[in-house]
Structure formats: C-alpha cells, structure tokens
Biotite code that builds the C-alpha atoms (Angstrom):
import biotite.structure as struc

atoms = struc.array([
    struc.Atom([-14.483, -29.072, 9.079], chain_id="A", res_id=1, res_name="UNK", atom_name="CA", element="C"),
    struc.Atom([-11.875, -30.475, 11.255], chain_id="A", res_id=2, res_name="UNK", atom_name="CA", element="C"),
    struc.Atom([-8.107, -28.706, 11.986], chain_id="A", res_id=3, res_name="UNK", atom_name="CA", element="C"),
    struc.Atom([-6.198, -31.099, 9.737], chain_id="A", res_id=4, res_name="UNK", atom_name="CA", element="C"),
    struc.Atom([-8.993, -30.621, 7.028], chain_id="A", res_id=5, res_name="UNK", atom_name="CA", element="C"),
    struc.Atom([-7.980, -26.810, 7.258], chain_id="A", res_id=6, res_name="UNK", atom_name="CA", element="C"),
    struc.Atom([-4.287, -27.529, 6.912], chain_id="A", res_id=7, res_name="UNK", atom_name="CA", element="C"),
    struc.Atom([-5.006, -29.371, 3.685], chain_id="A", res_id=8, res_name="UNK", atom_name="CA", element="C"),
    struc.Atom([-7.233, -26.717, 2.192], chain_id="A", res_id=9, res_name="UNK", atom_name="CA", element="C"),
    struc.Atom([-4.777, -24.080, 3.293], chain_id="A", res_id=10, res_name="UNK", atom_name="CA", element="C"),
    struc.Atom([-2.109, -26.632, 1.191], chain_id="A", res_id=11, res_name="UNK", atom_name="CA", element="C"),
    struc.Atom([-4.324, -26.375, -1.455], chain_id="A", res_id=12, res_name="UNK", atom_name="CA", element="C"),
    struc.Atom([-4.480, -22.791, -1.399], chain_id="A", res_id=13, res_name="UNK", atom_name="CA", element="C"),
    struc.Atom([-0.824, -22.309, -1.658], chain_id="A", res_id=14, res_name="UNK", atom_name="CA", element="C"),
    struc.Atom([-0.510, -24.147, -4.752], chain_id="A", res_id=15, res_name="UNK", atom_name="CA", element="C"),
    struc.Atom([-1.196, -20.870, -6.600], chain_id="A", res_id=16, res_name="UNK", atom_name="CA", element="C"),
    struc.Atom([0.355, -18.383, -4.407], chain_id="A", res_id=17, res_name="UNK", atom_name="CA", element="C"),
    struc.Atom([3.805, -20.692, -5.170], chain_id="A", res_id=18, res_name="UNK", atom_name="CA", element="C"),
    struc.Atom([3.339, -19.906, -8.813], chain_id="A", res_id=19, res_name="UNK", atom_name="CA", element="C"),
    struc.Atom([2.134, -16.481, -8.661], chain_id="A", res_id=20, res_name="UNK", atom_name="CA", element="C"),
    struc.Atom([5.199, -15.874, -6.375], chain_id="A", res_id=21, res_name="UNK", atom_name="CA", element="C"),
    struc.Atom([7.823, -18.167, -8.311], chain_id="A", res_id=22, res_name="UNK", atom_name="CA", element="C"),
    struc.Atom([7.349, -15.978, -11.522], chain_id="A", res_id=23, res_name="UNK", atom_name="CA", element="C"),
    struc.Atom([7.020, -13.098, -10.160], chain_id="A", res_id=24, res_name="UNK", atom_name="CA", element="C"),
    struc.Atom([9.760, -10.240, -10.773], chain_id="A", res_id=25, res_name="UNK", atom_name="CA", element="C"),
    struc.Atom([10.521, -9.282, -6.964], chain_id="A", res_id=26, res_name="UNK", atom_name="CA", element="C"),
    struc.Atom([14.471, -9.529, -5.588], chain_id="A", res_id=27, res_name="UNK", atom_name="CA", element="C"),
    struc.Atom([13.701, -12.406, -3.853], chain_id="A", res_id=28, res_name="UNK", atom_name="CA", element="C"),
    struc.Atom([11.131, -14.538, -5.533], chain_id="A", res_id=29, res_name="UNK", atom_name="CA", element="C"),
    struc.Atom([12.857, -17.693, -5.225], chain_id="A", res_id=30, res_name="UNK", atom_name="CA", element="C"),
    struc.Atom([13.050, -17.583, -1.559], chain_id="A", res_id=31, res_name="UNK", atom_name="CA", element="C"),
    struc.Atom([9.192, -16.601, -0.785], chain_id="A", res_id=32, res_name="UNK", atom_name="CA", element="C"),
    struc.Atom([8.633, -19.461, -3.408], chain_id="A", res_id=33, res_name="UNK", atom_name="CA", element="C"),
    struc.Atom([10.553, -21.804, -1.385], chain_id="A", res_id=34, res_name="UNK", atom_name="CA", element="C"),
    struc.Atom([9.783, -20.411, 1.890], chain_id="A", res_id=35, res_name="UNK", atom_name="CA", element="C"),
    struc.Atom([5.772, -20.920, 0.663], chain_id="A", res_id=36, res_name="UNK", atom_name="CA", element="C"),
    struc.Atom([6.985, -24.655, -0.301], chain_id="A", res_id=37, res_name="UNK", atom_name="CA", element="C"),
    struc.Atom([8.554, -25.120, 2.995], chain_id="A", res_id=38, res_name="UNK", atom_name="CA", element="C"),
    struc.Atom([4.657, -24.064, 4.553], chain_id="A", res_id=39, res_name="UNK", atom_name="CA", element="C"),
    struc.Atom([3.130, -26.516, 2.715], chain_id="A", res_id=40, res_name="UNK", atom_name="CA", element="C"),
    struc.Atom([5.491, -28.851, 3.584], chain_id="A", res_id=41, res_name="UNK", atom_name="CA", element="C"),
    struc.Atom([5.047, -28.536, 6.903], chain_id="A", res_id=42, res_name="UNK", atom_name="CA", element="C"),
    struc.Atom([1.282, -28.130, 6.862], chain_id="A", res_id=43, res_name="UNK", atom_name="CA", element="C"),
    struc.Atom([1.296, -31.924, 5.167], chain_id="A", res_id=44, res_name="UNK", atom_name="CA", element="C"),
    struc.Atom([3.032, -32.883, 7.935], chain_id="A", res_id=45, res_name="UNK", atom_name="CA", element="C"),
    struc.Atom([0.940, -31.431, 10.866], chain_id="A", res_id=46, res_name="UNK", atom_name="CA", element="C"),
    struc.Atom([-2.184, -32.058, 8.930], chain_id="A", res_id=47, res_name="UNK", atom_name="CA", element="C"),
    struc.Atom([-1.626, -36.086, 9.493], chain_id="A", res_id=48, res_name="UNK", atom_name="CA", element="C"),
    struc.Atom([0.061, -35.253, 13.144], chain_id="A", res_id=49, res_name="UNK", atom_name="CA", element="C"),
    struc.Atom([-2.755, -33.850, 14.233], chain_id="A", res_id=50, res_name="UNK", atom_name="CA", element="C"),
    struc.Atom([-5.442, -35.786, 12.311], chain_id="A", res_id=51, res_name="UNK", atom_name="CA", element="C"),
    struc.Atom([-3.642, -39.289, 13.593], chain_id="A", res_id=52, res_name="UNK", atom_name="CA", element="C"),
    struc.Atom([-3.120, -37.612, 17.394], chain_id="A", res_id=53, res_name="UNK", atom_name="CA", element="C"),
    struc.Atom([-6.495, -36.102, 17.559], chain_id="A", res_id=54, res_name="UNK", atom_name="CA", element="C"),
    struc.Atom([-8.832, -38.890, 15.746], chain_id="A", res_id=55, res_name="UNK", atom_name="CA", element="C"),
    struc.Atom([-9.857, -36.439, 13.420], chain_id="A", res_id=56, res_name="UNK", atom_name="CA", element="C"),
    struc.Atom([-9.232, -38.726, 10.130], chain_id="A", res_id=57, res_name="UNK", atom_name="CA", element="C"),
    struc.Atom([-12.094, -38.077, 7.855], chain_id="A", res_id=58, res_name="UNK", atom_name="CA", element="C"),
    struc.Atom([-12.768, -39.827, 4.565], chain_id="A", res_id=59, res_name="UNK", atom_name="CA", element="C"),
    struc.Atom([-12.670, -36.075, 3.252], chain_id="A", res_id=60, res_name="UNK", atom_name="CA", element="C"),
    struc.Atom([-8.901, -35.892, 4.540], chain_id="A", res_id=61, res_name="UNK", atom_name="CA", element="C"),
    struc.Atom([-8.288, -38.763, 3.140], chain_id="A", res_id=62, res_name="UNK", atom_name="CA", element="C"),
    struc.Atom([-9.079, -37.910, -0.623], chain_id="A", res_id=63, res_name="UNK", atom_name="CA", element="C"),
    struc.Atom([-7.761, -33.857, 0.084], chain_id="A", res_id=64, res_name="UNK", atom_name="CA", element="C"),
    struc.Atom([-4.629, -34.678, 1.697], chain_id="A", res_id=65, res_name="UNK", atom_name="CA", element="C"),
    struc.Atom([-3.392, -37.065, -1.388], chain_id="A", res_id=66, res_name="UNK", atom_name="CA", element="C"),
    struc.Atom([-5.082, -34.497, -3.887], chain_id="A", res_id=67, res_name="UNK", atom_name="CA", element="C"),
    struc.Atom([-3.236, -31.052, -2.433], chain_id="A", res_id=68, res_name="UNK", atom_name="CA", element="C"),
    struc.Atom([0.487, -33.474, -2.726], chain_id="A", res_id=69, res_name="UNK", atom_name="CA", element="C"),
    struc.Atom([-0.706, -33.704, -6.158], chain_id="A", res_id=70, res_name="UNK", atom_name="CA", element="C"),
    struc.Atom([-1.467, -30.510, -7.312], chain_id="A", res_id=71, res_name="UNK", atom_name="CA", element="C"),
    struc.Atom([1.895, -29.088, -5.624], chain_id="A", res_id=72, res_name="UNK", atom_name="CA", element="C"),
    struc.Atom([4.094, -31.372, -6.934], chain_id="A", res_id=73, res_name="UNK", atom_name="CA", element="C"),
    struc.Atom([2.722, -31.254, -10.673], chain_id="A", res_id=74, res_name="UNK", atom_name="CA", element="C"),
    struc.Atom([2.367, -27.397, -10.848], chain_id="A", res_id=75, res_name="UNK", atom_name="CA", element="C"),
    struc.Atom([6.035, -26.840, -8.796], chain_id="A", res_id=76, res_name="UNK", atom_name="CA", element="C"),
    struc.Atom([7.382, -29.108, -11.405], chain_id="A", res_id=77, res_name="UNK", atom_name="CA", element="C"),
    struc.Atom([5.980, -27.332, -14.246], chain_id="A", res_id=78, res_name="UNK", atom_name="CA", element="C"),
    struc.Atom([7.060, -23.965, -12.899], chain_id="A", res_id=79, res_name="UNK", atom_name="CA", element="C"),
    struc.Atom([10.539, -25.550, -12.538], chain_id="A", res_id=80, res_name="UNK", atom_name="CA", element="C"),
    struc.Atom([9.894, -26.746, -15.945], chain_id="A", res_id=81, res_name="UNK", atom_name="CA", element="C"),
    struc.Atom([8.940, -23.874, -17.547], chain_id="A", res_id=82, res_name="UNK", atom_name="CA", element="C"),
    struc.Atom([12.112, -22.296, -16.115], chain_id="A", res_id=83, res_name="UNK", atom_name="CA", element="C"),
    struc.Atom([14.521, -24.641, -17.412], chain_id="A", res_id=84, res_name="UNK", atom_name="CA", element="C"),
    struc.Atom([14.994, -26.506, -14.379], chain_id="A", res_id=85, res_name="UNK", atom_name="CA", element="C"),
    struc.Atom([13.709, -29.869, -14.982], chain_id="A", res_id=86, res_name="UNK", atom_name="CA", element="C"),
    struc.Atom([13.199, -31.329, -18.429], chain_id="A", res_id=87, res_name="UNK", atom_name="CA", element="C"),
    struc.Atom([10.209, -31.629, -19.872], chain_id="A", res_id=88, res_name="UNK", atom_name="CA", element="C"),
    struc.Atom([9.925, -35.277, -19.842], chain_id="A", res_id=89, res_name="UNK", atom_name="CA", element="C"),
    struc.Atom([10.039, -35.205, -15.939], chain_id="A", res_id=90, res_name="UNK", atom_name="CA", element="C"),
    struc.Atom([7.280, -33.175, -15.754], chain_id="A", res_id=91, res_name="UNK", atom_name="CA", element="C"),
    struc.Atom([5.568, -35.781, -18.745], chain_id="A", res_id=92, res_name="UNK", atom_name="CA", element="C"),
    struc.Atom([5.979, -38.321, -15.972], chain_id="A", res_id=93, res_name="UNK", atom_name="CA", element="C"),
    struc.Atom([5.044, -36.870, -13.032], chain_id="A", res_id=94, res_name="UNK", atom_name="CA", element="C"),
    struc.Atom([1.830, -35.199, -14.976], chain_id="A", res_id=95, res_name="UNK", atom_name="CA", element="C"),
    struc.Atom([0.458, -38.440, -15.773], chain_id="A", res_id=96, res_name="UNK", atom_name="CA", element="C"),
    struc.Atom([0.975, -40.609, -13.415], chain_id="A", res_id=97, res_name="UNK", atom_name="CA", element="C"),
    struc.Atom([0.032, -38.096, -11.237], chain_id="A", res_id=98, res_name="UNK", atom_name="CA", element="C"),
    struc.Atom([-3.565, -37.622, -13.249], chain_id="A", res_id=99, res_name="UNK", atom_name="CA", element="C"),
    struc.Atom([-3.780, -40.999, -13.606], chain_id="A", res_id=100, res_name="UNK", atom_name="CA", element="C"),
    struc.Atom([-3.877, -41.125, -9.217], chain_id="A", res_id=101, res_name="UNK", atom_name="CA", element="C"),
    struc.Atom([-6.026, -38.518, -9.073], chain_id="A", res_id=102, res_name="UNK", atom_name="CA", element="C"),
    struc.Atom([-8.531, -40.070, -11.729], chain_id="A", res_id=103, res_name="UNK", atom_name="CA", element="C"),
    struc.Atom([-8.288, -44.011, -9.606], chain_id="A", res_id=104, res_name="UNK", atom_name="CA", element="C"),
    struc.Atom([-8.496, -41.750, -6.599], chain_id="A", res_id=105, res_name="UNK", atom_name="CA", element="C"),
    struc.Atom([-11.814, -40.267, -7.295], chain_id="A", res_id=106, res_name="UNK", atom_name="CA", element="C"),
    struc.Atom([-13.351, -43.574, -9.051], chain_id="A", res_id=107, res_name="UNK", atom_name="CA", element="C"),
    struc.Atom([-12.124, -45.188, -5.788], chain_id="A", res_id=108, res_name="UNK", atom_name="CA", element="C"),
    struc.Atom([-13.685, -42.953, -3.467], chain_id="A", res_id=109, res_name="UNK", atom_name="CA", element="C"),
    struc.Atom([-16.935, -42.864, -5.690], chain_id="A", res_id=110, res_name="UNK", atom_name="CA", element="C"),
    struc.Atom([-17.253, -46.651, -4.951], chain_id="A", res_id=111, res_name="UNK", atom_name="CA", element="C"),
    struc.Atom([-16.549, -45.909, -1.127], chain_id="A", res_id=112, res_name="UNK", atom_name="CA", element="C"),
    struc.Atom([-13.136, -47.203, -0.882], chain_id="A", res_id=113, res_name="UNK", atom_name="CA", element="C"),
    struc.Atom([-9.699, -45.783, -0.001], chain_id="A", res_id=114, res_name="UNK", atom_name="CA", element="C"),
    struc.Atom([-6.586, -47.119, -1.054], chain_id="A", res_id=115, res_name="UNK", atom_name="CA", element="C"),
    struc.Atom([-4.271, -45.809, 2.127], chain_id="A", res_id=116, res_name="UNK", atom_name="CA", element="C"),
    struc.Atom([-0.514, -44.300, 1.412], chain_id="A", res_id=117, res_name="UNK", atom_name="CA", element="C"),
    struc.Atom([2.416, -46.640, 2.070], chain_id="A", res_id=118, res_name="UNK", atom_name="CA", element="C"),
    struc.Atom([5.758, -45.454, 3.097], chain_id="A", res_id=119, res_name="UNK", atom_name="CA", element="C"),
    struc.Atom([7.410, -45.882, -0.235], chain_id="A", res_id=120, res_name="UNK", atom_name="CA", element="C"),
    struc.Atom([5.062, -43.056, -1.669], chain_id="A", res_id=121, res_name="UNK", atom_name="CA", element="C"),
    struc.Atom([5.952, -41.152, 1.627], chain_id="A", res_id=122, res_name="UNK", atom_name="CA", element="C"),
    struc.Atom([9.441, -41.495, 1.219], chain_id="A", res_id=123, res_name="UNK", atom_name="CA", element="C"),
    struc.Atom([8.983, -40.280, -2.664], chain_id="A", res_id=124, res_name="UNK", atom_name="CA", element="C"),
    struc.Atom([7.149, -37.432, -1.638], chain_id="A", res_id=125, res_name="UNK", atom_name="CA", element="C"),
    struc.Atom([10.266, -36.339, 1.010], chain_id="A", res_id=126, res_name="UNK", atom_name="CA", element="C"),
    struc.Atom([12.761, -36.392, -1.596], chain_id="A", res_id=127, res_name="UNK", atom_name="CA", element="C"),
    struc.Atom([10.543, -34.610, -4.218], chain_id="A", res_id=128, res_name="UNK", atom_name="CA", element="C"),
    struc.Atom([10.376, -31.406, -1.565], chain_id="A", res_id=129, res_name="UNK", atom_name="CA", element="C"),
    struc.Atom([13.796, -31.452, -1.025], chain_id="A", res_id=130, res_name="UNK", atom_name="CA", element="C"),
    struc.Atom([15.391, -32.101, -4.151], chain_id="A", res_id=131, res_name="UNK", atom_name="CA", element="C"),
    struc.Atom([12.368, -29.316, -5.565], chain_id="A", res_id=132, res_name="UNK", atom_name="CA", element="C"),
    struc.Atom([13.867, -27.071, -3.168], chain_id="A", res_id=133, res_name="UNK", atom_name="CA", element="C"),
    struc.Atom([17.399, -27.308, -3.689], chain_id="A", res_id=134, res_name="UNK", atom_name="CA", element="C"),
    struc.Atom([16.589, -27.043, -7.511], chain_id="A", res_id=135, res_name="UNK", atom_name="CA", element="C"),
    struc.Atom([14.354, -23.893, -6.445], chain_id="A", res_id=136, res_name="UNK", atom_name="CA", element="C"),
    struc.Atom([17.444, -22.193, -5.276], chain_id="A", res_id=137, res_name="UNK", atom_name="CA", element="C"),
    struc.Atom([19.219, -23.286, -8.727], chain_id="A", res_id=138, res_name="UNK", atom_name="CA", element="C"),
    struc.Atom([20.872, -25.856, -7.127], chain_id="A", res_id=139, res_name="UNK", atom_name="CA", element="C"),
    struc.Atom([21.700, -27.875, -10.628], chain_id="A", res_id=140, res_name="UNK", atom_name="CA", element="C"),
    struc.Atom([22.695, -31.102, -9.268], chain_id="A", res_id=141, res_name="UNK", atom_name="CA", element="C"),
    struc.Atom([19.517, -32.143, -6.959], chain_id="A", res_id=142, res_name="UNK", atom_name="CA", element="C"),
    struc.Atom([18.175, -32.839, -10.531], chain_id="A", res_id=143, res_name="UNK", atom_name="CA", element="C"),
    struc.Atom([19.503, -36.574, -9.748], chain_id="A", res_id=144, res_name="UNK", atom_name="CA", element="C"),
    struc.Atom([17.752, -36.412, -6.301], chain_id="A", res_id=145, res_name="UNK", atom_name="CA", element="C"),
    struc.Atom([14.238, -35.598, -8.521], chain_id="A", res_id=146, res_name="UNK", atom_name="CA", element="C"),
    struc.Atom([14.968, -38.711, -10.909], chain_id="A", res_id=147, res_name="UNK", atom_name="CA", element="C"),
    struc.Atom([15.613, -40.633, -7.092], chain_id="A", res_id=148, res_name="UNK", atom_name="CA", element="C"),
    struc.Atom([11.971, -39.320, -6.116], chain_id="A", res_id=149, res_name="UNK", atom_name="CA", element="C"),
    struc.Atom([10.714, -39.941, -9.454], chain_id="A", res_id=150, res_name="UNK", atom_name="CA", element="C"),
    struc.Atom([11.974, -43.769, -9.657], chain_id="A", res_id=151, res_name="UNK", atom_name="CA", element="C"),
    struc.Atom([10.590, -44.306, -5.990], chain_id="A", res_id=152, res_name="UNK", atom_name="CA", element="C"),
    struc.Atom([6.916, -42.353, -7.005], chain_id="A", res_id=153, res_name="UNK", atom_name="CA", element="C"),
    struc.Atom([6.858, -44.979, -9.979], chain_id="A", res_id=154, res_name="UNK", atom_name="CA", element="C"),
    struc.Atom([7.938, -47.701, -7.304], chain_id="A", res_id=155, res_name="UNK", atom_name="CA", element="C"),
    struc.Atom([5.198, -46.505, -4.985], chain_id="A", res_id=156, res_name="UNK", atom_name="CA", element="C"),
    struc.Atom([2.268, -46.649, -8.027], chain_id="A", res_id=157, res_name="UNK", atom_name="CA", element="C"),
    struc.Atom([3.007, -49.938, -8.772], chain_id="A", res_id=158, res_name="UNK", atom_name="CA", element="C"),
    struc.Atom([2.586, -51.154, -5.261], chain_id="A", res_id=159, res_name="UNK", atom_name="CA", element="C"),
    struc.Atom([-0.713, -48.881, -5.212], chain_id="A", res_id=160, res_name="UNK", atom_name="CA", element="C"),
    struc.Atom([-1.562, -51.113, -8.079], chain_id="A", res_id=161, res_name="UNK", atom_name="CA", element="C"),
    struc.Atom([-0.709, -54.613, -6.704], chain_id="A", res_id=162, res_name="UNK", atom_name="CA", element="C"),
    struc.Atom([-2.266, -53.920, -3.868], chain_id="A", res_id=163, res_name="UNK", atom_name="CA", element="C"),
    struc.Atom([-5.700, -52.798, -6.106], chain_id="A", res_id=164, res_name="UNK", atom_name="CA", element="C"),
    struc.Atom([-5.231, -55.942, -7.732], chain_id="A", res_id=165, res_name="UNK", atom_name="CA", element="C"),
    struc.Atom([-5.040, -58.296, -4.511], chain_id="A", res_id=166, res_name="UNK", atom_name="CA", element="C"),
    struc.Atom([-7.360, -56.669, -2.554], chain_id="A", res_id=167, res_name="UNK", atom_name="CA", element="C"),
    struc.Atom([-10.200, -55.527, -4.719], chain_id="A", res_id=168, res_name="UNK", atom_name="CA", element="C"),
    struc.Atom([-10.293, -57.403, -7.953], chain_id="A", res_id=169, res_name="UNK", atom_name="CA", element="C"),
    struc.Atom([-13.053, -59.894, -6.727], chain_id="A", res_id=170, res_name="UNK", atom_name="CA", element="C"),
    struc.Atom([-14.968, -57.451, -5.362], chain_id="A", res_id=171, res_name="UNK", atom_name="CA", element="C"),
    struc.Atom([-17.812, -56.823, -7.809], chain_id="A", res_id=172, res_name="UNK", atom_name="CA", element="C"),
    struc.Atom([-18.857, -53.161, -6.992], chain_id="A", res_id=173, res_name="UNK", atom_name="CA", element="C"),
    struc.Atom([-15.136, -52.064, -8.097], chain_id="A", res_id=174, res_name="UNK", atom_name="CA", element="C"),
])
C-alpha cells in the first residue's frame, strides 16, 4: 500500500473520530471537530499531490479516495443535522445522491471501469468543507454557502451521468 493510499485510509479513519469528538461534552469540542475536519481536508489534498507527483495512482485510490469524501461529507452533515445546523432535507439530498455514487461507483469498478472526478465535483467538495466549517463553529449564515455546494454537487452528478451516458452506453459489458 502506497503513501497516498495511507492518507485516504487515515481519511477514512477520521470519519468516526469527527463524530465521536463533535458530540462529545469537552470545552472545546467544536474546535477538535473542526481541527479533525481541517486534517482530513488536507490529507485529500496531499493524498492526490502526492499520488499525481509520485505516479502512485492505483485503481484502489481511485475507488477509496471518492469513497472517504463520501463518508465525511454524509456523516459531518448528519452530525450538523442532528444538531440543528442543517435541515434535514439537506442531509436527504446529500444522503442519496451520495449512496446513489457510491452504489454506480462500486458497479463501475466491478466492471473494471472508473469514471474520473471533474472539477465541478472538486469545486463542490471545496465549498462543502468550508461552508461545513464555518457552520461547525455556529456560523448561521454559511448555510447558503452549503445550498452553493449542494447545487454545484447536483451540477457535478449530472455531468458524471452524461458523461456515463456518452461514453459507456454502447459498451455491452456495462
């Protein structure tokens, strides 16, 4: 297993530290909940830094990277959620379209193929951490920052899909 692999595991990992922290009752939860955020934030980046710099781009990466975005951003959202942060039918949205990636994501790499990110999805996923960090420290008003990131995420699946359809619908193994 390969440095950036490690990065994305160690992403992975902090997806329930986050939570444990983010509910927990010490002085300062919120900031070791966003300070833990911040890490994996950064990890995502270095992860493809170093996995783009180095050659180390595995087809392993590619499924794990997508997958530990995922499970941050739908369990940070339902923490937020579940403390009256963001309304419920954010987290509706971002829980199934979310699933619904993850699910083409594995029946895609089943069938050896990988749909690659595009920058609209990349862009989405920059505003989610910082308008899920602002809201983190209570900040009420980077709620309209989420809806940006959640308008551009639903931008960004669609092209996912076009691109499905014009690249793969003839193909007769997919």
């Amino acid at each position: 297993m390969n440095t950036a692999n490690k990065l994305t595991i160690l992403r992975i990992i902090f997806v329930p530290v986050f939570i444990y922290v983010f509910f927990s009752p010490f002085s300062y939860a919120s900031i070791m909940a966003l300070t833990i955020y911040i890490l994996a934030g950064i990890t995502d980046f270095l992860d493809g830094f170093i996995a783009r710099k180095y050659n180390m781009q595995t087809k392993l990466g590619t499924v794990l990277d997508p997958l530990a975005d995922k499970l941050m951003i739908i369990f940070v959202i339902l923490s937020l959620t579940i403390k009256n942060l963001v309304p419920v039918w954010v987290l509706a949205i971002v829980l199934s379209k979310e699933t619904l990636m993850i699910i083409l994501g594995i029946l895609l790499y089943n069938k050896n193929y990988i749909i690659p990110s595009n920058m609209i999805g990349k862009v989405s996923t920059t505003i989610f951490y910082v308008s899920i960090c602002l809201l983190i420290l209570s900040a009420k008003w980077a709620i309209w920052f989420l809806y940006i990131a959640l308008f551009l995420s639903f931008f960004s699946f669609v092209t996912y899909f076009l691109f499905y359809n014009k690249n793969l619908k003839n193909k007769k193994d997919l």
